[in-house]
MMTF fields as JSON, N, C-alpha, C and O atoms, coordinates in Angstrom:
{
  "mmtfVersion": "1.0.0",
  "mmtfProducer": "UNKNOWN",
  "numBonds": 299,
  "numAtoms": 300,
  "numGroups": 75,
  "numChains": 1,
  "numModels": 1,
  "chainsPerModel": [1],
  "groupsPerChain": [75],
  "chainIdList": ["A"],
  "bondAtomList": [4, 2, 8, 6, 12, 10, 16, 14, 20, 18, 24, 22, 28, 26, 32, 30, 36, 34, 40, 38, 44, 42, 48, 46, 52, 50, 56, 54, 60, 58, 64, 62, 68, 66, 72, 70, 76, 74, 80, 78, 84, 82, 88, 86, 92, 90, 96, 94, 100, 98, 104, 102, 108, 106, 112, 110, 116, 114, 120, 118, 124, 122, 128, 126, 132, 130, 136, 134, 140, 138, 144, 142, 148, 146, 152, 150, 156, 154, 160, 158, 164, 162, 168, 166, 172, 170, 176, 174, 180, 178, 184, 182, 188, 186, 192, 190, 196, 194, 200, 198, 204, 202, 208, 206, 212, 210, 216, 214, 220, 218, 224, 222, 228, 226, 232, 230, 236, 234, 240, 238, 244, 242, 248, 246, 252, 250, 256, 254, 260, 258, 264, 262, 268, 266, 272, 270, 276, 274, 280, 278, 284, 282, 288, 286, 292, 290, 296, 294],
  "bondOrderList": [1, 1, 1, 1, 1, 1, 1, 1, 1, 1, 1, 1, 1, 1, 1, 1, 1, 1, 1, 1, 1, 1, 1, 1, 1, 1, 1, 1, 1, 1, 1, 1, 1, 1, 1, 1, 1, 1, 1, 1, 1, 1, 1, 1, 1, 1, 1, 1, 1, 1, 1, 1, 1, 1, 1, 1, 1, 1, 1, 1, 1, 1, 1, 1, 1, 1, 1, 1, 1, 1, 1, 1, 1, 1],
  "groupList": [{"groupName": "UNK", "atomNameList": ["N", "CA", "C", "O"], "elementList": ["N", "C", "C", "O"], "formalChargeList": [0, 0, 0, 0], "bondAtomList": [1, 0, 2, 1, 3, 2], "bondOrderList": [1, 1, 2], "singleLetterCode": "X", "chemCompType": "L-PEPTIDE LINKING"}],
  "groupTypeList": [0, 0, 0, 0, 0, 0, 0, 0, 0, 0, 0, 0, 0, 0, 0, 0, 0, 0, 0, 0, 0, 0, 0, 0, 0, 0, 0, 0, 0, 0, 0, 0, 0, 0, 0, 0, 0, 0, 0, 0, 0, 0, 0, 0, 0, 0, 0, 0, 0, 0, 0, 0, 0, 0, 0, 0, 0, 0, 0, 0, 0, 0, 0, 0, 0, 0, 0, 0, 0, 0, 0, 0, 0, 0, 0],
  "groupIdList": [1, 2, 3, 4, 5, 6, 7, 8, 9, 10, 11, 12, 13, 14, 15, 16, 17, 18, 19, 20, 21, 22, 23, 24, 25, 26, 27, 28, 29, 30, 31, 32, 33, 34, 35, 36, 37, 38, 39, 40, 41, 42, 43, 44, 45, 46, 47, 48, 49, 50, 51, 52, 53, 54, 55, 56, 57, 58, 59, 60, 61, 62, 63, 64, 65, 66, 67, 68, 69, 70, 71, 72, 73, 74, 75],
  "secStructList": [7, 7, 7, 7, 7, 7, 7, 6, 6, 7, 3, 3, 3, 3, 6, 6, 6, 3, 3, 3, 3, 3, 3, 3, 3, 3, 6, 6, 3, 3, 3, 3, 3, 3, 3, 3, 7, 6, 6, 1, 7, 7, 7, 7, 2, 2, 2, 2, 2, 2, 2, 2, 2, 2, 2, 2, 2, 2, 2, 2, 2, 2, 6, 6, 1, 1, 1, 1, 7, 4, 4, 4, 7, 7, 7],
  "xCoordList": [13.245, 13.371, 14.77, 15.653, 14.941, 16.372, 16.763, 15.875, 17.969, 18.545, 19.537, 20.408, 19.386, 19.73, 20.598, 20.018, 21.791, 22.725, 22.898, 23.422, 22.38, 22.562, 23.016, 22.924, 23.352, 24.061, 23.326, 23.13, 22.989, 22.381, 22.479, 23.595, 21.306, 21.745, 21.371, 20.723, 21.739, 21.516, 20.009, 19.05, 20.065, 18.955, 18.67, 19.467, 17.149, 16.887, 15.612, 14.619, 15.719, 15.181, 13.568, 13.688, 12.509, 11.577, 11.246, 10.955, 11.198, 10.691, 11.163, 12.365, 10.395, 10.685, 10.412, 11.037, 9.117, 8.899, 8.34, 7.15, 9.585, 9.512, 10.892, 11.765, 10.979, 12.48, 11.791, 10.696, 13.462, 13.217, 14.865, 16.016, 14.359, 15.884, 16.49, 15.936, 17.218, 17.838, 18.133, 19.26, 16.904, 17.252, 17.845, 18.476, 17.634, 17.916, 18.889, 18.177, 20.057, 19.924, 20.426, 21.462, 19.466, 19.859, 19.561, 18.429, 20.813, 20.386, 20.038, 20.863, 19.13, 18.226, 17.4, 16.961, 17.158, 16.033, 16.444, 17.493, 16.065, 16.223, 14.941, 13.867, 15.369, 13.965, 14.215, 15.11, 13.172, 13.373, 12.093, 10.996, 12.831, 11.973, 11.005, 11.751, 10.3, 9.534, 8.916, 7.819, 9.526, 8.876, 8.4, 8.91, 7.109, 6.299, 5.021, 4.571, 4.227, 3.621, 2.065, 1.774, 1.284, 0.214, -0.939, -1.407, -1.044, -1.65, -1.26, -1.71, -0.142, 0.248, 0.726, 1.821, -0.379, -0.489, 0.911, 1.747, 1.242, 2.09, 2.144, 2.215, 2.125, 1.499, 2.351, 3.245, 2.644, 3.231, 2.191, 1.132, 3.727, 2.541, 1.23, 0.502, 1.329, 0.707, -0.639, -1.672, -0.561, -1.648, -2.527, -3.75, -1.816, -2.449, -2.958, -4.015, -2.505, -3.516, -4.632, -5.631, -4.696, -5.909, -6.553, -7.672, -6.18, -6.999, -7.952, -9.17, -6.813, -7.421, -8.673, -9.664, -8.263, -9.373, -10.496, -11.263, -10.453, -11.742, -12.454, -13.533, -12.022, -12.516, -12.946, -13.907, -12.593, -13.294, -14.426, -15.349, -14.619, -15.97, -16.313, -17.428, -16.361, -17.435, -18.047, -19.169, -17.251, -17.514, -18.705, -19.613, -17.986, -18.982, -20.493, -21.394, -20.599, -21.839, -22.606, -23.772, -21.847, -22.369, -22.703, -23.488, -22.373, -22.612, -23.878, -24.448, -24.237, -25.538, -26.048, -27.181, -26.254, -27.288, -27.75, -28.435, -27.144, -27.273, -28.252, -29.17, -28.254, -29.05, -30.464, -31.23, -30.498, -31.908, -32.702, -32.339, -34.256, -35.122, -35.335, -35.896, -35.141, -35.11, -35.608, -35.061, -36.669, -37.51, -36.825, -37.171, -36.046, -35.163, -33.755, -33.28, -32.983, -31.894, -32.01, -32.973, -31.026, -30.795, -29.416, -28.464, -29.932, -28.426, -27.269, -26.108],
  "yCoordList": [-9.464, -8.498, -7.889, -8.556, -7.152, -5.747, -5.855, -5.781, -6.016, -6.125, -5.034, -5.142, -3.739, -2.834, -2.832, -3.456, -2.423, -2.443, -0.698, 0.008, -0.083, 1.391, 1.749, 0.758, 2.514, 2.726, 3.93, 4.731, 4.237, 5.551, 6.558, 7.077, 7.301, 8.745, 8.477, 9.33, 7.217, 7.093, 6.775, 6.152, 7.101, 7.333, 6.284, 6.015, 5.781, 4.914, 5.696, 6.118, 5.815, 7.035, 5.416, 4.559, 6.003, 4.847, 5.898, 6.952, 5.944, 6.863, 7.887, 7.977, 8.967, 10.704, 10.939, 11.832, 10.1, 11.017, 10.063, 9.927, 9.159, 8.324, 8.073, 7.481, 8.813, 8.394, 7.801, 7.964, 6.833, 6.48, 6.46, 6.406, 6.517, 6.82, 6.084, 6.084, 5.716, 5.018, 5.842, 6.199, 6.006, 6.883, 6.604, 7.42, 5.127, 4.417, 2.814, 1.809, 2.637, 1.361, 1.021, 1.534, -0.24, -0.504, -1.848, -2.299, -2.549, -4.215, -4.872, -4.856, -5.466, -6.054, -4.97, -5.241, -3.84, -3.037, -2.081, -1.539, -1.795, -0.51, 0.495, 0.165, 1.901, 2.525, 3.876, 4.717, 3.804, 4.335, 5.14, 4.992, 6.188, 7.924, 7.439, 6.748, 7.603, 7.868, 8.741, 9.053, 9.4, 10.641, 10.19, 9.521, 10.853, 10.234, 11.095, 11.639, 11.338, 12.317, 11.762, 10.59, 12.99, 12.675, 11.37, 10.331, 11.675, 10.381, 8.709, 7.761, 8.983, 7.637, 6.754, 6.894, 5.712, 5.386, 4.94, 5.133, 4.305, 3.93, 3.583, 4.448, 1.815, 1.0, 0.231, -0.051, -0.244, -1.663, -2.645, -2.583, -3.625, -4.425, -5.402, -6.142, -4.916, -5.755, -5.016, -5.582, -3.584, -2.674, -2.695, -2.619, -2.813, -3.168, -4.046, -3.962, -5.425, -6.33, -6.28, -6.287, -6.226, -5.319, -4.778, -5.234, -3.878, -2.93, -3.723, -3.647, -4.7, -5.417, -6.444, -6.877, -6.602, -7.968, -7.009, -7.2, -5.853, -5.074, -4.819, -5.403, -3.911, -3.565, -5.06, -4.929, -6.324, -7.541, -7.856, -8.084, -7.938, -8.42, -6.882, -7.133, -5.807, -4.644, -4.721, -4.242, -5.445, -6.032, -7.521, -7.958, -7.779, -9.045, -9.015, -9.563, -8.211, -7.646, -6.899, -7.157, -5.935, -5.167, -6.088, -5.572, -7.431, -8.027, -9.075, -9.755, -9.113, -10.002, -9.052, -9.531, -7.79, -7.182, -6.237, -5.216, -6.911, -6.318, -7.351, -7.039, -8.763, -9.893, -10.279, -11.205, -9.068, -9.133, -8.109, -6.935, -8.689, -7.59, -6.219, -6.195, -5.281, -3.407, -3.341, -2.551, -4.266, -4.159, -4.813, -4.755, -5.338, -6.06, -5.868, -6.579, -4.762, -4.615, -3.423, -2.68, -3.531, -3.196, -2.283, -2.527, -0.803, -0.439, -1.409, -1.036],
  "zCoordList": [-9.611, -8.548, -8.618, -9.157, -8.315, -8.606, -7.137, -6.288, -6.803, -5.508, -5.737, -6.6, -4.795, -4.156, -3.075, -2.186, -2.644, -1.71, -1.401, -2.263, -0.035, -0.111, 1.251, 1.976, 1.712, 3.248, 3.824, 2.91, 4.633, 5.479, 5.13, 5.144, 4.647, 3.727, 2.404, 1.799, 1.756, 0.431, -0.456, -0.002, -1.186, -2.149, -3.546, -4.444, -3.358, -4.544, -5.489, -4.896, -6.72, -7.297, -8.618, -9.493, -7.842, -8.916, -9.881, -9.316, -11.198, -11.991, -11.899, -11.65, -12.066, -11.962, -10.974, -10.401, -10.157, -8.409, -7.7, -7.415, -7.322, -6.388, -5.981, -6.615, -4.401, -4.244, -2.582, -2.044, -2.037, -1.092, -0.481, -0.914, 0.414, 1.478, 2.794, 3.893, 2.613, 3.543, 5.289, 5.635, 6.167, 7.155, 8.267, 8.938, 8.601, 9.185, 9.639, 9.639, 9.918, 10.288, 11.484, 11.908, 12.416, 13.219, 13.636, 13.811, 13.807, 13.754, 12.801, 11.887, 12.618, 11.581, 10.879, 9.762, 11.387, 10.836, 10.036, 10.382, 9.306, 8.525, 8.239, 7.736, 8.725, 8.362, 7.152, 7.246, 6.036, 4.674, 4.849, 5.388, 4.046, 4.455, 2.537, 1.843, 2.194, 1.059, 0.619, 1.084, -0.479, -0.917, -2.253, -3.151, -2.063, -3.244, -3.461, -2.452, -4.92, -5.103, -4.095, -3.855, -3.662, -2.921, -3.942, -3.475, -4.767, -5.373, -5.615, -6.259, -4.683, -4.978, -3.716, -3.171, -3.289, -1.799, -1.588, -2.471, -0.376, 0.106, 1.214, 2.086, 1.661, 2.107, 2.964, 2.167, 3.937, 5.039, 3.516, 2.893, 3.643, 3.178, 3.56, 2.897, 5.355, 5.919, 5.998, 6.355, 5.609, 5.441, 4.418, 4.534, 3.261, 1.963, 1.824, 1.2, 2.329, 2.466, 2.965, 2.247, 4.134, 4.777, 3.947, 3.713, 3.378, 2.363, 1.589, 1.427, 1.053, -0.295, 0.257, -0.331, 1.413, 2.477, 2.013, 1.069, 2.916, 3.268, 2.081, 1.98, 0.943, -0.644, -1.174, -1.933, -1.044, -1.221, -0.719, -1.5, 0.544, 1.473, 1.302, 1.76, 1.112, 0.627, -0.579, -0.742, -1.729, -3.174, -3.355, -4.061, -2.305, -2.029, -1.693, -2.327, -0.483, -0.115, -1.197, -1.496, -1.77, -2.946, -3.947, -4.743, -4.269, -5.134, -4.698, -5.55, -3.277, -2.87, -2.637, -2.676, -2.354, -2.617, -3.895, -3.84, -5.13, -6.344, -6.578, -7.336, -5.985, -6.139, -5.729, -5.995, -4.887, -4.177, -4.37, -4.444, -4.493, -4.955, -4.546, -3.451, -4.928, -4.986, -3.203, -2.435, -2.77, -1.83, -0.925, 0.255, -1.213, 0.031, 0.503, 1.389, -0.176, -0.611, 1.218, 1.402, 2.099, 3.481, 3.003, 2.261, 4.039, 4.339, 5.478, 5.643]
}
């Protein structure tokens, strides 16, 4: 992991088009502006998880009803 030290205003550059910005600090918190191209999500990581929960148990289901006969298979 790459440990970063940046102050308010300042800028961390990922690749060619991914920057992120230091907009904020206050206290413990810090809040960072992200500019990033529309194809490329950008997530809390407490969101993404989520994500990943949900796209699992939709995979899951899709996978017991790949298991059951044509005639039994429910929206």
């Amino acid at each position: 992991m790459l440990v970063l030290s940046r102050k308010k205003d300042e800028k961390i550059v990922i690749g060619d088009n991914i920057s992120i910005m230091v907009v904020e600090i206050r206290g413990d918190k810090v809040r960072l502006g992200i500019d990033a191209p529309r194809d490329v999500s950008v997530h809390r990581r407490e969101v993404y998880d989520a994500i990943k929960r949900k796209e699992s148990e939709q995979d899951a289901v899709e996978d017991d009803s790949a298991d059951l006969p044509a005639n039994q298979v429910q929206a």
